[in-house]
C-alpha positions as CSV (number, residue, x, y, z in Angstrom):
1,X,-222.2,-136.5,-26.1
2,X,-220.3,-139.4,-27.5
3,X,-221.0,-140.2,-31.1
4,X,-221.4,-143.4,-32.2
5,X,-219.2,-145.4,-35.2
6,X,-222.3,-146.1,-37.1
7,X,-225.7,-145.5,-37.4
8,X,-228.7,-146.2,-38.9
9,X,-230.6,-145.0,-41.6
10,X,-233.4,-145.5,-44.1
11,X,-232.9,-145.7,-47.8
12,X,-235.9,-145.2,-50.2
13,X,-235.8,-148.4,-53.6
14,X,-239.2,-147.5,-54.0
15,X,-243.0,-147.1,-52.0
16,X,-243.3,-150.6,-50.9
17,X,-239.1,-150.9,-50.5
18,X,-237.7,-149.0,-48.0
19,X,-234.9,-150.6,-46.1
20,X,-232.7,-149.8,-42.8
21,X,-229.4,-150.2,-43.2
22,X,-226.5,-149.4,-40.8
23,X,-223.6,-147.1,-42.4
24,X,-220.5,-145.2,-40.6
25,X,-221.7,-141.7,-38.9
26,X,-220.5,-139.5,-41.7
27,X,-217.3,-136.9,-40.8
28,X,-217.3,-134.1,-40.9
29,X,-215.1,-131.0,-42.5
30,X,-213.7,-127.8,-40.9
31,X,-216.6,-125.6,-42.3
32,X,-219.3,-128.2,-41.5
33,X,-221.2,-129.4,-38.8
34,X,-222.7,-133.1,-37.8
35,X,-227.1,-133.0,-36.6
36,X,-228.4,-135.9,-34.5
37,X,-231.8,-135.7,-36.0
38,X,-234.7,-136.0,-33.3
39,X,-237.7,-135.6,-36.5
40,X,-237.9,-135.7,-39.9
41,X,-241.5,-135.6,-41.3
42,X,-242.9,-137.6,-44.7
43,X,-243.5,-135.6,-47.4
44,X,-245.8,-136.1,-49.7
45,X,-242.7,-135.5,-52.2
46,X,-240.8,-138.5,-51.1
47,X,-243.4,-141.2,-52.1
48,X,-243.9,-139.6,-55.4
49,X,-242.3,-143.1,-57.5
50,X,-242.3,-140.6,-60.6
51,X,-240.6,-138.4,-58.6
52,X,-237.9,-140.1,-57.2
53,X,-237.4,-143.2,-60.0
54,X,-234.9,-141.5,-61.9
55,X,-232.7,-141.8,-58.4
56,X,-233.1,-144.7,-57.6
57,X,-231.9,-145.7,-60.9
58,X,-228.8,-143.6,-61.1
59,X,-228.0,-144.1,-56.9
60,X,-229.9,-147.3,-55.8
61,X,-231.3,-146.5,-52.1
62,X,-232.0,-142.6,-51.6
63,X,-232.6,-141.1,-48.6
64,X,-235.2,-138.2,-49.4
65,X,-236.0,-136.8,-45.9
66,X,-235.7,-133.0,-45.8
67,X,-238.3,-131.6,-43.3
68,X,-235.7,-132.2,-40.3
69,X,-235.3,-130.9,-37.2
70,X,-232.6,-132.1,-34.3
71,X,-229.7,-130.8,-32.2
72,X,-225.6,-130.0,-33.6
73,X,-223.1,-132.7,-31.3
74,X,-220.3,-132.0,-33.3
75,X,-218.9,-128.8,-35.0
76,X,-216.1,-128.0,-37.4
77,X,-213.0,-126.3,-36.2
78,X,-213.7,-123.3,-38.5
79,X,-217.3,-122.9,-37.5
80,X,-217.8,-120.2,-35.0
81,X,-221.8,-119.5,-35.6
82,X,-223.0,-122.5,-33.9
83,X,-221.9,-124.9,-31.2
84,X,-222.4,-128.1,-30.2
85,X,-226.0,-128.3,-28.0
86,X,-227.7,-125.8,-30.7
87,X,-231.4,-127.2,-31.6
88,X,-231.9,-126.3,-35.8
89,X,-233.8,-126.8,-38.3
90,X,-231.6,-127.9,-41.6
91,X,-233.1,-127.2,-45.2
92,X,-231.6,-129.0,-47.8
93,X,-231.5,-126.8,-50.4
94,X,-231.3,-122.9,-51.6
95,X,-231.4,-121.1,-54.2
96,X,-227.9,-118.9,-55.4
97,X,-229.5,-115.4,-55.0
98,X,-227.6,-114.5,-58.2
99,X,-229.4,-115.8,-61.5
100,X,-232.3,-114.3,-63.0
101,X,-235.0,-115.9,-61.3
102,X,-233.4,-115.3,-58.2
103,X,-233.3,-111.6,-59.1
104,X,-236.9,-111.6,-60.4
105,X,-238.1,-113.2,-56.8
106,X,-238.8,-116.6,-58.2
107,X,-236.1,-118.1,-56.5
108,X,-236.7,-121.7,-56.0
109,X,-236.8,-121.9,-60.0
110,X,-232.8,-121.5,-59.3
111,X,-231.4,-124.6,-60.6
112,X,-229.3,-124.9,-57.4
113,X,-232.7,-125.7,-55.8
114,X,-232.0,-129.1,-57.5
115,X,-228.6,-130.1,-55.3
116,X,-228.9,-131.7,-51.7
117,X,-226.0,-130.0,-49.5
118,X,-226.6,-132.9,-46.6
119,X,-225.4,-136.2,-46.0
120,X,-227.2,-138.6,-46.2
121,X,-230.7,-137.3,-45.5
122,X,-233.1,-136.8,-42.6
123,X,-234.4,-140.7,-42.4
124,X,-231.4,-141.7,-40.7
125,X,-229.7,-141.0,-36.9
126,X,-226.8,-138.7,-38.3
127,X,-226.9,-136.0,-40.4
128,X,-223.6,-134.2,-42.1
129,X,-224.6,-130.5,-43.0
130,X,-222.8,-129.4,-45.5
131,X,-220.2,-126.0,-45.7
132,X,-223.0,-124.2,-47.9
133,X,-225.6,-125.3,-45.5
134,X,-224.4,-124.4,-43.1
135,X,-224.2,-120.8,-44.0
136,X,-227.3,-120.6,-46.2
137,X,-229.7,-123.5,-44.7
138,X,-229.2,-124.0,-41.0
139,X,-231.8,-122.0,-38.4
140,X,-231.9,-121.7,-34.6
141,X,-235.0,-123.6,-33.6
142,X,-236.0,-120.9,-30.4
143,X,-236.6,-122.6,-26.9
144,X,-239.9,-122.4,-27.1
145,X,-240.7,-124.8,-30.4
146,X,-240.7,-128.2,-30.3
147,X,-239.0,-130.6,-32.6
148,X,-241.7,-131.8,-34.6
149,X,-242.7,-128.1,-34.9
150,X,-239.3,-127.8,-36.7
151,X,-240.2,-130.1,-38.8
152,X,-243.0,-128.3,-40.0
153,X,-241.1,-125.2,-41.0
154,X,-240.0,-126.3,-44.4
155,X,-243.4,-127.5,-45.5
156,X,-245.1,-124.9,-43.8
157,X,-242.5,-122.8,-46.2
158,X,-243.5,-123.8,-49.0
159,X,-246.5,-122.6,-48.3
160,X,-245.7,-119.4,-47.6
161,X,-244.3,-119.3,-51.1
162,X,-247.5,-120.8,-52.6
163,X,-249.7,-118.5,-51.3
164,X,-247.6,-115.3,-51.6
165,X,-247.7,-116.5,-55.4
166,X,-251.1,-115.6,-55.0
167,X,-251.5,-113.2,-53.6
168,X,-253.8,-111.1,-52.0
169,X,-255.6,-113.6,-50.0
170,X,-257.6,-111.1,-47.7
171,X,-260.9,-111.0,-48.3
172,X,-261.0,-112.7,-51.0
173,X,-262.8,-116.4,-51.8
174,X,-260.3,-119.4,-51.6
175,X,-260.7,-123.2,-52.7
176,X,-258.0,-125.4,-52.4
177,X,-258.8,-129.4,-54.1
178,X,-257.0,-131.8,-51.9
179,X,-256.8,-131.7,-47.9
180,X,-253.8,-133.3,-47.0
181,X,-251.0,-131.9,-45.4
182,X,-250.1,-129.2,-48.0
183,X,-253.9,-128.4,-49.0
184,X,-254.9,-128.4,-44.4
185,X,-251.5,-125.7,-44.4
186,X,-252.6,-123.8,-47.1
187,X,-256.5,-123.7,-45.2
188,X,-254.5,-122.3,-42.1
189,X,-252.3,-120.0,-43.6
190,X,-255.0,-118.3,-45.8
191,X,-257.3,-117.9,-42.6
192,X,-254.6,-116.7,-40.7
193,X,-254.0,-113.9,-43.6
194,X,-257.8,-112.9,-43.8
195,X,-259.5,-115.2,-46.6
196,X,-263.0,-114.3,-46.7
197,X,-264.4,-117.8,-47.5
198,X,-262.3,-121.1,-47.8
199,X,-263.8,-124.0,-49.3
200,X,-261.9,-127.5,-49.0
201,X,-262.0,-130.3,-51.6
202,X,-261.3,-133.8,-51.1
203,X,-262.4,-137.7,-51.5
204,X,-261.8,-138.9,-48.2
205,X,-264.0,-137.7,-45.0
206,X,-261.9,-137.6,-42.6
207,X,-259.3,-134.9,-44.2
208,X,-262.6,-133.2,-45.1
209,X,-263.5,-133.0,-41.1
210,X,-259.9,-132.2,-41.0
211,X,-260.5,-129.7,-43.2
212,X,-262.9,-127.9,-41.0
213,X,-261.1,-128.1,-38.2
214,X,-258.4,-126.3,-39.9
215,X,-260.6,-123.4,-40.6
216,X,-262.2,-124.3,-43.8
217,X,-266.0,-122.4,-44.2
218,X,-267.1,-125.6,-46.4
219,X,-265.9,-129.1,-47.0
220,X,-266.6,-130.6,-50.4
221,X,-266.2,-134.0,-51.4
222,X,-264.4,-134.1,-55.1
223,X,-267.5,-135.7,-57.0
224,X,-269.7,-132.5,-56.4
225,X,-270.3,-129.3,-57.8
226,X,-267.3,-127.3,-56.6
227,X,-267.5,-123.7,-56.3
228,X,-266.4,-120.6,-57.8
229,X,-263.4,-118.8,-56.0
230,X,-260.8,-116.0,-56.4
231,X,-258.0,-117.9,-55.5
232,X,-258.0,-121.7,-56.6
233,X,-255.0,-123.6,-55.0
234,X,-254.4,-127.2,-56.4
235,X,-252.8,-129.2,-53.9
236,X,-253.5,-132.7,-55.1
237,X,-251.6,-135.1,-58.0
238,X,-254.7,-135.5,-59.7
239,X,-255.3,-135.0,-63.5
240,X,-259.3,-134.6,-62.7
241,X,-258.6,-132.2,-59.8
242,X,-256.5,-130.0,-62.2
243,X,-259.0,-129.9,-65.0
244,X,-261.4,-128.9,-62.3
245,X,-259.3,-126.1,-61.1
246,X,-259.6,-124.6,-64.6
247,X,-263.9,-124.4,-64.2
248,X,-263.5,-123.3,-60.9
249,X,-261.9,-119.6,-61.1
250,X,-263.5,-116.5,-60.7
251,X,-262.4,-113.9,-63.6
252,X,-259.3,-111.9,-63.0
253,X,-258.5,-115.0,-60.4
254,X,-255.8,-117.2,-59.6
255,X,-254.5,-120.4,-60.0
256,X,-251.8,-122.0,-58.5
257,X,-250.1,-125.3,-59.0
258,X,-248.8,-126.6,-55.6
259,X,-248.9,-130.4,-57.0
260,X,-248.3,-132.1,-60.1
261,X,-249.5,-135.5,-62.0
262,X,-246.4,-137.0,-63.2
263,X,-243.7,-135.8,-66.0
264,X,-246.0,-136.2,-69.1
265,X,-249.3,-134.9,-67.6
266,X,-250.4,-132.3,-69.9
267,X,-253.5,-129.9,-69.4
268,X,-256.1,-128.4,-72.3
269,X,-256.6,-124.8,-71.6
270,X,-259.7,-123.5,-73.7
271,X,-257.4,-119.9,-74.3
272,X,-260.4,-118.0,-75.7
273,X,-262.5,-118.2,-72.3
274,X,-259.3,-117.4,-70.6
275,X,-258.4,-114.5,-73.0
276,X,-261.8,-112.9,-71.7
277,X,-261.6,-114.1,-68.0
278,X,-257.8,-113.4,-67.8
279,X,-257.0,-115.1,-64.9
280,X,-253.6,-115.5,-63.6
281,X,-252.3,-119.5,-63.8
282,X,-248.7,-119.9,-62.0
283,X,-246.8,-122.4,-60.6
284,X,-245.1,-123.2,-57.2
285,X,-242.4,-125.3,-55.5
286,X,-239.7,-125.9,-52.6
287,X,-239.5,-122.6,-50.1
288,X,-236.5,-119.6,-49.9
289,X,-234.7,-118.6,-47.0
290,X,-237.0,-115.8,-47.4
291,X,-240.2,-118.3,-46.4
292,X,-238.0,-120.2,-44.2
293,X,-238.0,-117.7,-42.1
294,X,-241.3,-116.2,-42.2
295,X,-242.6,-120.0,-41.7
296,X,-240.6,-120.1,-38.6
297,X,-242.4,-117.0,-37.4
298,X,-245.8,-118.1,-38.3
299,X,-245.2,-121.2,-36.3
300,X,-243.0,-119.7,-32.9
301,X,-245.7,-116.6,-32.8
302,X,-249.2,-119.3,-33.1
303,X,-250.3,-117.6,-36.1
304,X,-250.0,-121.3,-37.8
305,X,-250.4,-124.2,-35.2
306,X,-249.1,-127.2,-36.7
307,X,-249.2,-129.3,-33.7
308,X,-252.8,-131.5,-34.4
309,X,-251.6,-132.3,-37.8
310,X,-249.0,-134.8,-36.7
311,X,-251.1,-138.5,-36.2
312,X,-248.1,-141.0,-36.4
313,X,-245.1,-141.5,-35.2
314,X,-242.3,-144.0,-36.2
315,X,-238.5,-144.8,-34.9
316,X,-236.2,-145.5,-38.0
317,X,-236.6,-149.1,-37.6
318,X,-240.2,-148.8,-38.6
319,X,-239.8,-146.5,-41.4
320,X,-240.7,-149.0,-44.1
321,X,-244.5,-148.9,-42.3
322,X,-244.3,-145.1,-42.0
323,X,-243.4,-145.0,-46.0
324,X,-246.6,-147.6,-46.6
325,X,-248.6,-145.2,-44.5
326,X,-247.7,-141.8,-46.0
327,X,-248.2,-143.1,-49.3
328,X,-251.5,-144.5,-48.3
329,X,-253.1,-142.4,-46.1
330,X,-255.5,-144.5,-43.5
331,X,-256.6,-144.8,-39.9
332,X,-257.2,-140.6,-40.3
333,X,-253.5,-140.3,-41.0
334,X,-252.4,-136.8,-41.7
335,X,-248.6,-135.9,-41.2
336,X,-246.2,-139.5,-40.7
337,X,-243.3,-138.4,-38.7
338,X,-240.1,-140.4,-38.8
339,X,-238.1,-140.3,-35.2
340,X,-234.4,-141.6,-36.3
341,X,-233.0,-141.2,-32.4
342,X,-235.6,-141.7,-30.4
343,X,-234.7,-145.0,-27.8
């Protein structure tokens, strides 16, 4: 395959400002290798403006597109683990497996969870993976996935982490507030592990029916009466939906944090109910090799099938409109994904 001079790429200024730009195909060194990227999904993550401000301000454009999937066209002369023609999946980032939350298994608290080892990101046509990514962040997408399942194995990660957080989830009740693409993964993964009864929150209907269809035992919308569960997963950047989470737990439960409300958002805990229900409150982001590869599994084996979740598709040139639509969800969107190579 002959690699082009340039490319192009999209560069994130903000939710309503996301430009293509055309920039040289970025070389690459002897311990690193260069992706075409085929699909790189939307997170919910990259059009969080709080999120990403402090970026923007510091870099200008960013390219935040991490869920990526595509095929190696060129390798270093040093790199003997892949070749050229190799389908991967390429996670950004890892933890160092050698600090103390790393030894405690709460790895993606590692602060090297907070560097990017790829350049420039998965919204453009090129990617440049990194020597430590290479060893600690590339996987072998088997024959028998397809690209925009690849995609889905560093959310789907995530997830993993999330619920393992958690756990047990068999047999017990589960509610997760918000059914978007995190809270309709959780929904699959705790059915697929057992839950005895999930129960789905959310304001809009159709990610309620969604919901459903994702195994959920009861859709709720988020202005009535929630229940009562043993596990209480909050997947939603909602101040209301985090105050509800608190109500919501069964004693000795669980809640977990999969979404937040901004840097200042704080959260009144009445401590003497919770010193007599004791109920476990924890917190969870980003996935570890660890849920990489169990993600990977849960998707090649059908234990998790990602494929109805994906409702748009956009080539990088229409990545502004696939930004506008991720960050507001219509027309029964669900997961936006961005196809940088596609003709």
């Amino acid at each position: 395959m002959t690699i082009p001079g340039t490319m192009k790429l999209g560069l994130y200024f903000g939710n309503h400002d996301v430009r293509v730009e055309e920039r040289p195909v970025p070389p690459i060194g002897r311990r690193e290798v260069l992706v075409r990227v085929a699909t790189c999904g939307i997170c919910g993550s990259d059009t969080m403006q709080w999120y990403r401000e402090p970026a923007v301000q510091r870099m200008g454009g960013i390219n935040t597109g991490h869920e990526i999937a595509g095929e190696i066209v060129q390798v270093g002369e040093s790199i003997d683990q892949f070749k050229v023609g190799d389908r991967v999946v390429v996670v950004h980032h890892f933890p160092c497996m050698e600090c103390t939350p790393c030894r405690d298994g709460n790895e993606t608290a590692c602060e090297a969870m907070q560097e990017k080892h790829i350049e420039p990101g998965g919204f453009s046509q090129y990617v440049r993976v990194l020597e430590k990514c290479v060893e600690n962040g590339l996987y072998r997408l088997p024959d028998s996935m397809t690209d925009e399942q690849g995609s889905f194995i560093e959310p789907l990660g995530c997830v993993v982490r999330s619920i393992r957080k958690a756990s047990p989830v068999d047999s017990r009740t589960v509610l997760v507030i918000g059914s978007g693409l995190a809270g309709l993964l959780h929904i699959k993964l705790a059915r697929a592990l057992g839950a005895k009864r999930i129960s789905a929150v959310d304001m809009n209907p159709n990610r309620l029916e969604a919901a459903s269809q994702s195994g959920a035992d009861e859709a709720i919308f988020a202005t009535e009466k929630l229940p009562r569960a043993d596990r209480v997963f909050v997947c939603t950047g909602s101040g209301k939906a985090a105050e509800s989470a608190l109500e919501c737990v069964n004693r000795g439960g669980h809640i977990l944090f999969f979404a937040t409300d901004g840097p200042d958002k704080k959260l009144p805990i009445n401590l003497t109910k919770f010193w007599t229900l004791q109920p476990t409150i924890s917190f969870s982001y980003g996935a570890a090799p660890r849920d990489i590869r169990e993600s990977l599994e849960l998707i090649r084996t059908g234990k998790v099938c990602v494929d109805n979740l994906v409702t748009h598709r956009f080539g990088i040139e229409q990545i502004a409109e696939a930004f506008d639509l991720a960050a507001n969800p219509r027309d029964s969107s669900l997961k936006v994904i961005v196809e940088p190579t596609r003709s």
